[in-house]
KEVO-851036 format. One line per 3 residues: number of its first residue (from 1); their letters; for each residue x, y, z of N, C-alpha, C, CB. Coordinates in nm, 3 decimals, m for minus. Glycine has a CB too. Layout:
NUM = a = X,Y,Z,X,Y,Z,X,Y,Z,X,Y,Z  ...
% end
This chain:
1 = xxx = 3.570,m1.342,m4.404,3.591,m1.206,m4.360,3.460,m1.127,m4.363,3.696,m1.139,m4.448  3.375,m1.144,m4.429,3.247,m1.084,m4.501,3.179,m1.105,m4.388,3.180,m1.151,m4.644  3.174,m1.262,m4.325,3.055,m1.304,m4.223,3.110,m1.232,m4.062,3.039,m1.510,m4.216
4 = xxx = 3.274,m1.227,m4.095,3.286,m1.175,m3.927,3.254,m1.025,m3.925,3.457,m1.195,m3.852  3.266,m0.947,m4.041,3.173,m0.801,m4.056,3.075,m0.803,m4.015,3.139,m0.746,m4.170  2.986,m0.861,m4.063,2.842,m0.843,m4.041,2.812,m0.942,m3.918,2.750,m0.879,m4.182
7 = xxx = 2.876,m0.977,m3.870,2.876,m1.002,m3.673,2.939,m0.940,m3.608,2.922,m1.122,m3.606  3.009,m0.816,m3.641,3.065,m0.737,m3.570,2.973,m0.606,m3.556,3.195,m0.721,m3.624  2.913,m0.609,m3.712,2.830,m0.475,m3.742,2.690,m0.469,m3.631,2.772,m0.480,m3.924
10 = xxx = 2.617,m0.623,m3.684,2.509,m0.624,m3.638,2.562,m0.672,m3.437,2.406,m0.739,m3.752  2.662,m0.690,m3.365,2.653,m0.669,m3.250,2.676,m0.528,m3.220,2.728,m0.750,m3.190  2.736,m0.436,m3.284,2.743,m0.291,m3.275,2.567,m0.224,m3.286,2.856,m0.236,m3.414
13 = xxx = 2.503,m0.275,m3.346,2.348,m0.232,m3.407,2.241,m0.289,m3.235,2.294,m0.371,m3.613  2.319,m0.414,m3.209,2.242,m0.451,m3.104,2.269,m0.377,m2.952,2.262,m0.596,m3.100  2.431,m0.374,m2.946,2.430,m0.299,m2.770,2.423,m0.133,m2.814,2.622,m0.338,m2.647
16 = xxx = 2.390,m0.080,m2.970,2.338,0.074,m2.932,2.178,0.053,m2.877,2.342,0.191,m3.089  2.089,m0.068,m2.963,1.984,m0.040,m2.884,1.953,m0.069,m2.728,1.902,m0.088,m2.946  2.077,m0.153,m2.674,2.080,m0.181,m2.518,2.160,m0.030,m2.475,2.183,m0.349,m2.468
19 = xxx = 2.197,0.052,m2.543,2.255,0.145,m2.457,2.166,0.231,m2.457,2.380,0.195,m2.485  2.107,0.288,m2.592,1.983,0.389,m2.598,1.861,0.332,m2.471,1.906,0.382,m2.783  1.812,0.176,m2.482,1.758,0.180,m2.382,1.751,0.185,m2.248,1.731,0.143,m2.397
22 = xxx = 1.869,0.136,m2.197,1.897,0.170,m2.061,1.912,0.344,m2.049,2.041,0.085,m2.015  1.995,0.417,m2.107,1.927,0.566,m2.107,1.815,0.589,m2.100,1.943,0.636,m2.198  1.695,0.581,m2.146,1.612,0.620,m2.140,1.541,0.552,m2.002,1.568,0.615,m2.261
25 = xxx = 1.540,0.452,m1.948,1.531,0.413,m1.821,1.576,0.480,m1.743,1.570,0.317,m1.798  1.709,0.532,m1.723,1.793,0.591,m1.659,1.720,0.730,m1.656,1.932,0.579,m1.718  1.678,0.787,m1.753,1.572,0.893,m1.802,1.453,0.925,m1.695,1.501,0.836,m1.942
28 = xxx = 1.391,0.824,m1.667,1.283,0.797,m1.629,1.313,0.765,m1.458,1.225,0.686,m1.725  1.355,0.757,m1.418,1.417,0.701,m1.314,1.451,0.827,m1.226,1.539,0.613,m1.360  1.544,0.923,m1.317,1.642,0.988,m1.244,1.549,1.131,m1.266,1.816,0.974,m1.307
31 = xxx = 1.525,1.194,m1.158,1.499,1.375,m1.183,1.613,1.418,m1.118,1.349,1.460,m1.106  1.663,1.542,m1.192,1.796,1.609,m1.111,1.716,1.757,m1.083,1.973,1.627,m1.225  1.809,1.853,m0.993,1.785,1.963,m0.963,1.870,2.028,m1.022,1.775,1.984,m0.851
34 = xxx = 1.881,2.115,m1.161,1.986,2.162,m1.185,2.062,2.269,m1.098,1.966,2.194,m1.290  1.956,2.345,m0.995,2.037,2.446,m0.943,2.163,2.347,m0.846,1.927,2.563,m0.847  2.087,2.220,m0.785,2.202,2.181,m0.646,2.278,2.078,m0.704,2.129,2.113,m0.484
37 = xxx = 2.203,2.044,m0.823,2.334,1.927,m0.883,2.298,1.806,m0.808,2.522,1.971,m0.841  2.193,1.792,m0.669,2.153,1.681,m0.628,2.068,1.567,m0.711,2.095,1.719,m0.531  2.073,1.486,m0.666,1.937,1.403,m0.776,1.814,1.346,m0.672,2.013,1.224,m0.880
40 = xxx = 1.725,1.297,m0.726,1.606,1.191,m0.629,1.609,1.055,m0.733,1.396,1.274,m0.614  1.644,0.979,m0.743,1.567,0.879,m0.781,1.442,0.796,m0.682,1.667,0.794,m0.820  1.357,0.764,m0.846,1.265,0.708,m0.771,1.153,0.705,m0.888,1.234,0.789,m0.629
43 = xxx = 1.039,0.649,m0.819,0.926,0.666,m0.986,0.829,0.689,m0.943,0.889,0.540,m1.100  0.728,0.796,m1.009,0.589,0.835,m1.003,0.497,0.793,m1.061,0.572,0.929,m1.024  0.419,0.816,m0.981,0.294,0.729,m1.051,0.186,0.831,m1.122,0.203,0.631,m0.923
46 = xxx = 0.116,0.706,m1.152,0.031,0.816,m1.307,m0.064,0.919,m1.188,m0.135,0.678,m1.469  m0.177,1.028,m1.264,m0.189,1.129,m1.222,m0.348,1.028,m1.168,m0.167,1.277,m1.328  m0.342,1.063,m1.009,m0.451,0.983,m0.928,m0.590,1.046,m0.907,m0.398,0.956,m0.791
49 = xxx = m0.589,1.210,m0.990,m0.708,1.259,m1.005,m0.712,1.337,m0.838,m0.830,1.129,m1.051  m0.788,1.428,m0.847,m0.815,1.565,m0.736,m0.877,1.431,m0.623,m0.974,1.736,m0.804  m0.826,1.533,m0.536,m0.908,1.493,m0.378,m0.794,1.550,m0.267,m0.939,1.282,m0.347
52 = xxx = m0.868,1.537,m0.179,m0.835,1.601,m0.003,m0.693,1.497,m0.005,m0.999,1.548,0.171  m0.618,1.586,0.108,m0.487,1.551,0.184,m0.496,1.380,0.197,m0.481,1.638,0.353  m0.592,1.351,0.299,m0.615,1.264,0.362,m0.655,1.124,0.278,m0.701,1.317,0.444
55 = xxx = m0.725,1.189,0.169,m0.727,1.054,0.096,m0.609,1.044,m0.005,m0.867,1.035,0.017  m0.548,1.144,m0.028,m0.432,1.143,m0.094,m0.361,1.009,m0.032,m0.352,1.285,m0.075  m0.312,1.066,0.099,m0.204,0.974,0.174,m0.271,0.830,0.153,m0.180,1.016,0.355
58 = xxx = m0.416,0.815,0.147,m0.467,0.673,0.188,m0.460,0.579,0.035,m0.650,0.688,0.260  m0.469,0.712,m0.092,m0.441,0.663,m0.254,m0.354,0.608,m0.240,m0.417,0.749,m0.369  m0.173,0.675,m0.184,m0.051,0.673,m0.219,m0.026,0.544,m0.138,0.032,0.806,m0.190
61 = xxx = m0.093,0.516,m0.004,m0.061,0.379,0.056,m0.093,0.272,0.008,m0.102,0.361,0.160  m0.199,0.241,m0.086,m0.275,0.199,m0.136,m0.217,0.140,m0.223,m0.354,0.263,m0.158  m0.119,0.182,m0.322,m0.070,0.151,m0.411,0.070,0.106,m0.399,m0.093,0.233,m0.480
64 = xxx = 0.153,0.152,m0.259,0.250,0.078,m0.225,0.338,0.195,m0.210,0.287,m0.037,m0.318  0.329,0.350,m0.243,0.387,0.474,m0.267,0.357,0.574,m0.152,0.340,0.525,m0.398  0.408,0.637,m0.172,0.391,0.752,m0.062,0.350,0.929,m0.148,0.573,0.756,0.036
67 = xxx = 0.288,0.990,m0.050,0.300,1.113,m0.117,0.406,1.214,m0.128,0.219,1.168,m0.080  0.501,1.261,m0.222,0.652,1.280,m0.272,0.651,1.395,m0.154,0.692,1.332,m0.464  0.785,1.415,m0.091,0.798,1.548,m0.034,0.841,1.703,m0.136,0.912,1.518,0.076
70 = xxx = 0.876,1.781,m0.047,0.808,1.920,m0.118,0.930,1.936,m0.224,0.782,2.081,0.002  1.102,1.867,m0.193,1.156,1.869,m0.223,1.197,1.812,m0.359,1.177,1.866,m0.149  1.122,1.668,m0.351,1.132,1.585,m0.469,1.028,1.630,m0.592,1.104,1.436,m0.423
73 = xxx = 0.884,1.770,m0.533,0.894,1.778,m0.634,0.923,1.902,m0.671,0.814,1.730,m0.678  1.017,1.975,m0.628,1.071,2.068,m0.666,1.216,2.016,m0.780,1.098,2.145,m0.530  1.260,1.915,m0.751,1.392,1.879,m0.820,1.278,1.818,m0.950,1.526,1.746,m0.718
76 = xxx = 1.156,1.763,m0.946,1.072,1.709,m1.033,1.078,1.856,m1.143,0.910,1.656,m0.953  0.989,1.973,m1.086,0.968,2.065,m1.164,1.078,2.174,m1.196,0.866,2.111,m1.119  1.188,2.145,m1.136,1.307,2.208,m1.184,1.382,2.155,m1.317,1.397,2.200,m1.075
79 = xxx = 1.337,2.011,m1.309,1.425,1.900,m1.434,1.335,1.892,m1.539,1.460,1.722,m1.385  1.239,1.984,m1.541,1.147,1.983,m1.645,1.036,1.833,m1.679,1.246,2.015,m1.767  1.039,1.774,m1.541,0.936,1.658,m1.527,0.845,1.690,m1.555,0.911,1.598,m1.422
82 = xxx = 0.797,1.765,m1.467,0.657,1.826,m1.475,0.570,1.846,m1.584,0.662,1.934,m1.435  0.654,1.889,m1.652,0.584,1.984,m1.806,0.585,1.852,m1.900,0.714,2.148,m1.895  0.520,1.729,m1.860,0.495,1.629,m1.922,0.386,1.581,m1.837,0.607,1.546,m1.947
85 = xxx = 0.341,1.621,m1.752,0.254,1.593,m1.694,0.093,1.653,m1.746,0.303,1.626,m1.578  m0.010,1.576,m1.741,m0.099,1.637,m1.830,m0.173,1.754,m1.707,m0.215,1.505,m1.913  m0.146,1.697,m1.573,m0.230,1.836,m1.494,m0.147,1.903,m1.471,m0.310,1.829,m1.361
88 = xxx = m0.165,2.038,m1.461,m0.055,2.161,m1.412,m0.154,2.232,m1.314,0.012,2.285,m1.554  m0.096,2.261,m1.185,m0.144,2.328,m1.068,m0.117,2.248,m0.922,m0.298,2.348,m1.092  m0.197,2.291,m0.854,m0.120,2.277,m0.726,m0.134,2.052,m0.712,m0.235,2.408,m0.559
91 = xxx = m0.035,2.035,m0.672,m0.004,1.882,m0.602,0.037,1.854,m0.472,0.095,1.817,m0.664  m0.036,1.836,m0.395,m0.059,1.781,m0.254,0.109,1.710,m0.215,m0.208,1.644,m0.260  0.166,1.746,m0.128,0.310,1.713,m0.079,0.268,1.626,0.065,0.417,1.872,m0.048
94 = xxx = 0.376,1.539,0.093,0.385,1.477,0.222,0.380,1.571,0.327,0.502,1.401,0.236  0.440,1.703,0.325,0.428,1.752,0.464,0.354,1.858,0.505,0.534,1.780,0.506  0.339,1.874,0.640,0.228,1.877,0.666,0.255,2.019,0.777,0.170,1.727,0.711
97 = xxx = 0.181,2.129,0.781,0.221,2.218,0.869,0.224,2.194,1.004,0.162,2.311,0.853  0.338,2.183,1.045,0.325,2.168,1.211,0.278,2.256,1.317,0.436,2.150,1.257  0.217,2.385,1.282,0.191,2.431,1.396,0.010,2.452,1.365,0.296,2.572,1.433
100 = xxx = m0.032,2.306,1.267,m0.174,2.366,1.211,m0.223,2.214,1.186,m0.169,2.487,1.049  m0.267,2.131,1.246,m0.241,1.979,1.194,m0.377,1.979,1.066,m0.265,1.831,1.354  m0.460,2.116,1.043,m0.583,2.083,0.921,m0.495,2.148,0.809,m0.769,2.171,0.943
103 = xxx = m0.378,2.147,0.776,m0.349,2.209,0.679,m0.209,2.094,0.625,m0.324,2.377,0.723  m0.118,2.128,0.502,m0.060,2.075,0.491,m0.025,2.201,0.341,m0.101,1.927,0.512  0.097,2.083,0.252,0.164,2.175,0.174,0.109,2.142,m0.009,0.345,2.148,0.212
106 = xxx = 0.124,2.217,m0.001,0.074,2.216,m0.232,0.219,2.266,m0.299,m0.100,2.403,m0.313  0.259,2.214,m0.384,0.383,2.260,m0.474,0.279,2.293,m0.626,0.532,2.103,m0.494  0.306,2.379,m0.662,0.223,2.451,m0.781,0.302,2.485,m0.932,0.172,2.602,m0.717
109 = xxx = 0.301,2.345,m1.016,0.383,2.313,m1.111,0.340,2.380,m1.249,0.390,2.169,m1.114  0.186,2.461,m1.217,0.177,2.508,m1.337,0.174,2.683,m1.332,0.049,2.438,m1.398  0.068,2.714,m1.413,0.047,2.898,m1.336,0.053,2.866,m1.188,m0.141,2.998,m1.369
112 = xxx = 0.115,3.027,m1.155,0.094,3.052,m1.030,m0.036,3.130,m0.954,0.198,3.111,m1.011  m0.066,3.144,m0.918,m0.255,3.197,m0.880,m0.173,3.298,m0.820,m0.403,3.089,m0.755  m0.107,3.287,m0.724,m0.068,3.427,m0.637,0.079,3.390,m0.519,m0.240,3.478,m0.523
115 = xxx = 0.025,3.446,m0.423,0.168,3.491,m0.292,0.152,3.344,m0.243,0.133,3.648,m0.127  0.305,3.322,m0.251,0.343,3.186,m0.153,0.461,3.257,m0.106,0.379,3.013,m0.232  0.488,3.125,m0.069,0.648,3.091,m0.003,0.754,3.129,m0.107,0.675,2.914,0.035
118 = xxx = 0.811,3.240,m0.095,0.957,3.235,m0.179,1.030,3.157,m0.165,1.039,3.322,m0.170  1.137,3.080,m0.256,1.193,2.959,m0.194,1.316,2.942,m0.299,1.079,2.821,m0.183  1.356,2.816,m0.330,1.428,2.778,m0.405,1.361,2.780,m0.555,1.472,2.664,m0.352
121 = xxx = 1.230,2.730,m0.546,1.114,2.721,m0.663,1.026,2.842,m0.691,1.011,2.610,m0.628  1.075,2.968,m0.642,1.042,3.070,m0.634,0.895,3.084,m0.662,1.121,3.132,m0.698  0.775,3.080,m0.510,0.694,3.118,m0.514,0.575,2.980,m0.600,0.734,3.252,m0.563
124 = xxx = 0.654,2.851,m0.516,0.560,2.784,m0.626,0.503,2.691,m0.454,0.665,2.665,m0.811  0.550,2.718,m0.325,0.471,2.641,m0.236,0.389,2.720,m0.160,0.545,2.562,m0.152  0.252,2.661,m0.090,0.196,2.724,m0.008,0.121,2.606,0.080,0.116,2.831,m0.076
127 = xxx = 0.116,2.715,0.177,m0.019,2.554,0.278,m0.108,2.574,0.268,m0.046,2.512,0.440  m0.203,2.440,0.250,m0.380,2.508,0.187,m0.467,2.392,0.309,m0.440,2.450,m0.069  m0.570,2.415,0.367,m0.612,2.339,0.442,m0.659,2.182,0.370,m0.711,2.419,0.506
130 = xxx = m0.648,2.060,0.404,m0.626,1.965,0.400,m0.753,1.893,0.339,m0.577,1.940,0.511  m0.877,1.976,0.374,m1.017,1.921,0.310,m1.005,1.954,0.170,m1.159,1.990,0.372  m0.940,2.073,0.122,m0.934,2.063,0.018,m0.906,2.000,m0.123,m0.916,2.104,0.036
133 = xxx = m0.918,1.991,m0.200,m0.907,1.863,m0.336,m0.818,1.894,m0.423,m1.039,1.839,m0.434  m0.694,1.882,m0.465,m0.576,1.911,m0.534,m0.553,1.794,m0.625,m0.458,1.937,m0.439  m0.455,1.813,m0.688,m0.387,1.694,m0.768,m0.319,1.635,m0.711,m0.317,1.712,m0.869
136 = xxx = m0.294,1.487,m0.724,m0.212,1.373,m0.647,m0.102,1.317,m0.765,m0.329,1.231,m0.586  0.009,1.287,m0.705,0.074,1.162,m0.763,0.160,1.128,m0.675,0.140,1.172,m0.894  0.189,0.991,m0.691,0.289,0.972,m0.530,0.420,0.937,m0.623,0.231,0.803,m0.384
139 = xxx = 0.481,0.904,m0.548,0.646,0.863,m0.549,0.682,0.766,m0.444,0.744,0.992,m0.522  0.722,0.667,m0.509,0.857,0.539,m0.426,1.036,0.561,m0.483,0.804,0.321,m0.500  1.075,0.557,m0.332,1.239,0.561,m0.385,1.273,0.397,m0.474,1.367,0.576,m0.208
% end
């Protein structure tokens, strides 16, 4: 009786650490938006250091990723991703202004400097011309 305890105990000891860890995968994996209740999965990559639009996109191909749209990282900095991130300020987005092809979009996860786009992320996007050098990280679904 003694030995089927302590094989009952210690398989109870073993699938909490398979459950704690798949949570925390699940953790890592999943950003939600609390306002829409939508989710993105998908995973980011570490922080690829400042530079222009253009080499952004050519980093993010590079590595097999893309550069995240404006959305994913808004559900990023809504789910409190962000604020684990060691750079805070503007991050270079996939899209790109269409009626301006030298410009494109920045989502701005830390202070705000000034007037953007009011939005869902209230005042955290703007378009900045494309030579410019921002923070990168990409994203794969």
């Amino acid at each position: 009786m003694k030995l089927e305890t302590a094989k009952i105990f210690e398989s109870r000891k073993v699938f909490k650490h398979l459950a704690h860890g798949a949570a925390f995968l699940i953790s890592l994996l999943l950003i939600a938006s609390p306002q829409s209740g939508q989710t993105t999965v998908g995973v980011w990559s570490k922080h690829l250091g400042q530079m222009n639009w253009d080499a952004a996109v050519q980093s993010c191909a590079g590595i097999g990723m893309r550069l995240p749209s404006l959305v994913e990282l808004g559900k990023a900095y809504s789910s409190g991703a962000t604020k684990r991130w060691e750079e805070q300020g503007a991050h270079w987005s996939s899209k790109e202004v269409l009626s301006n092809d030298t410009r494109a979009f920045v989502f701005w996860t830390g202070e705000w400097p000034g007037d953007g786009i009011v939005g869902e992320n209230s005042k955290r996007i703007d378009n900045l011309v494309k030579t410019r050098r921002f923070y990168v990280r990409c994203f794969k679904e």
